[in-house]
C-alpha positions in Angstrom: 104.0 120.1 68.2 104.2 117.3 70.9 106.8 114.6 70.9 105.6 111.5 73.2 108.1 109.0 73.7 108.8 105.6 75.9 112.1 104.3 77.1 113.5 101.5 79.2 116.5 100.4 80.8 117.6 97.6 83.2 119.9 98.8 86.1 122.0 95.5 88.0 120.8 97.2 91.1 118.0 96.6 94.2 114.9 98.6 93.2 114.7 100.7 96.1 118.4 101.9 95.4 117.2 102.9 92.2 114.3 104.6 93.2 116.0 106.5 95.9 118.3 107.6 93.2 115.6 109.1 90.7 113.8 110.6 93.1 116.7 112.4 94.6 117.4 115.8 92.2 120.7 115.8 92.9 121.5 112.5 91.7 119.3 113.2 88.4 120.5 116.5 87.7 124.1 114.6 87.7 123.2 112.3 85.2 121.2 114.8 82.8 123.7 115.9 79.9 123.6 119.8 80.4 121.6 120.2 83.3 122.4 122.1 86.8 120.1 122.5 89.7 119.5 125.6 91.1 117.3 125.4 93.6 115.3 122.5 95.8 111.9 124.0 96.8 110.8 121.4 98.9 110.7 117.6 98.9 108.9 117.5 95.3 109.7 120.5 93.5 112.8 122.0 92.4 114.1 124.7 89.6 117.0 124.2 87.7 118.4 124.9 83.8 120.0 123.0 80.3 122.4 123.9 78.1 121.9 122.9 74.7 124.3 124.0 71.5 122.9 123.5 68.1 126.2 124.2 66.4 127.7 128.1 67.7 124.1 128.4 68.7 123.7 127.8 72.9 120.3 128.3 74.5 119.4 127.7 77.8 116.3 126.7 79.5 115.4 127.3 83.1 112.4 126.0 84.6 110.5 123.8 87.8 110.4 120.0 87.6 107.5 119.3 90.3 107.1 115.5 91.5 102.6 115.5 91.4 102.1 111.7 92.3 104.6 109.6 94.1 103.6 106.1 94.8 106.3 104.7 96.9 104.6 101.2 97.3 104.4 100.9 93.2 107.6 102.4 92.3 105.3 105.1 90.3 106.0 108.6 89.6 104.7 111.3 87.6 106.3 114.9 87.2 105.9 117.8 85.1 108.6 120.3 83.8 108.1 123.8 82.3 111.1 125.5 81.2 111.1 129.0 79.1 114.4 129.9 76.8 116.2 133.3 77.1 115.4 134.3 73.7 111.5 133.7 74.5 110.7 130.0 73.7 109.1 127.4 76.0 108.4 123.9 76.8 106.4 122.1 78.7 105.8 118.2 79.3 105.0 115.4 81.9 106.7 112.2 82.5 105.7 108.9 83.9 108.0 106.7 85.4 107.8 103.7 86.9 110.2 100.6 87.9 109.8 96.9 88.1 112.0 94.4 90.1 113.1 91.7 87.5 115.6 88.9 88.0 119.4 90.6 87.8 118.0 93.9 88.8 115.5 96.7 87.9 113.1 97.8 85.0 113.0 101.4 84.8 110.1 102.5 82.5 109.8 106.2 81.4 106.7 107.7 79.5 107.4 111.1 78.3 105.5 113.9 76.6 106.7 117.4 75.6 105.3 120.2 73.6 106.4 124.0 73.2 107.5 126.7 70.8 110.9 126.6 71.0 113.3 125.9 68.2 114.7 122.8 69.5 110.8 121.3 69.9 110.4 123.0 66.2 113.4 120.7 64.3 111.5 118.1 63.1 109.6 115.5 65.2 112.5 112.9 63.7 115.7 115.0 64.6 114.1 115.7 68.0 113.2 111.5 68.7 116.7 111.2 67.9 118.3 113.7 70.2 115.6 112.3 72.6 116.8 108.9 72.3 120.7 109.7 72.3 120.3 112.0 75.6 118.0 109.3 77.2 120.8 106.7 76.5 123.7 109.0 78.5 121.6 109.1 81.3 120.4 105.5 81.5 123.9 105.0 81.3 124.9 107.5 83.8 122.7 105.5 86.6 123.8 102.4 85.5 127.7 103.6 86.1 126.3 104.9 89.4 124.5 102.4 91.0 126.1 99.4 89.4 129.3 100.2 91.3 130.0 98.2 93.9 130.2 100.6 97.5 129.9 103.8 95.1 128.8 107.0 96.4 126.3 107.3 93.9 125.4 111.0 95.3 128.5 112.5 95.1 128.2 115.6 92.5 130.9 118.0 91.4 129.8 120.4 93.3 128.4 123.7 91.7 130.5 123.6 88.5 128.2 124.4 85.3 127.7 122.1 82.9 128.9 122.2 79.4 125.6 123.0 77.0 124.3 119.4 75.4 126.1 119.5 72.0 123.1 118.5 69.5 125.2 117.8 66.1 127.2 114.9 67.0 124.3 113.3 69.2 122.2 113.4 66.1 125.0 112.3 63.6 125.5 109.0 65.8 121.8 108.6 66.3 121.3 108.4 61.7 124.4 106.1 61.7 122.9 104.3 64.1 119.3 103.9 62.2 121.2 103.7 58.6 123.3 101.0 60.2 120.1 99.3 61.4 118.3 99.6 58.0 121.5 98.5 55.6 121.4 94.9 55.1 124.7 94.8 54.6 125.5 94.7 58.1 
């Protein structure tokens, strides 16, 4: 099953600042709920993993994010990913990303398909959009915290610690009170 999504967030912050941030791993890998980077291949490949607890359940996937285009002129990236689960699963996906200098700040546009066999791809297309959506937000928000500051070190990281795994249930029980909230006309 594929899952293609779009997402887009404004950052208060020069457009080359933000894309030296999201093309710097480091800075990435410290806004991506459950993720640590393991290794930096080169300038446009690196291999890392992602924690992610479905309830007492915890699986982790390790895999290569690989930068394939990078047009510095447009702002434009695309990358692909291919991570593989302990307990045999896999996924696989590309992303498109590109950013826009708009009045107050940047655009950051993101285009992303995935597809695999493992049980988190497998929950439902639904569940998954909105476990997409609710991680997509933490980050967006991460960078904004980041770069918004005012003489922040927006690289700093904290060092080699492992993340906590990405707990699913509550990111999907705010992401249906969110849409339930959206549909009841009551509110």
């Amino acid at each position: 099953m594929a899952i293609t999504m779009r997402e887009q967030f404004l950052v208060r912050a020069a457009i080359e600042d933000v894309w030296d941030f999201l093309m710097d791993p480091h800075c990435v890998v410290a806004c991506t709920p459950g993720a640590h980077l393991q290794e930096v291949e080169s300038e446009r490949a690196f291999t890392g993993s992602i924690k992610v607890a479905i309830g007492p359940f915890v699986t982790s996937y390790k895999g290569r994010v690989e930068f394939v285009e990078v047009d510095e002129t447009e702002h434009r990236a695309r990358l692909t990913a291919e991570g593989h689960e302990r307990n045999g699963g896999a996924a696989r996906g590309s992303m498109v990303s590109f950013l826009t200098a708009v009045e107050g700040g940047t655009e950051v546009v993101v285009d992303v398909s995935v597809e695999g066999t493992s049980k988190l791809v497998h929950m439902g297309l639904s569940l998954t959009q909105n476990l997409s959506e609710e991680l997509f937000g933490q980050f967006a928000n991460c960078v904004r915290e980041r770069l918004e500051q005012p003489h922040g070190d927006h690289t700093t990281l904290g060092g080699d610690d492992v993340p906590e795994p990405v707990q699913v249930f509550p990111l999907l029980a705010k992401a249906f009170l969110r849409r339930f909230r959206a549909k009841d006309p009551a509110k």
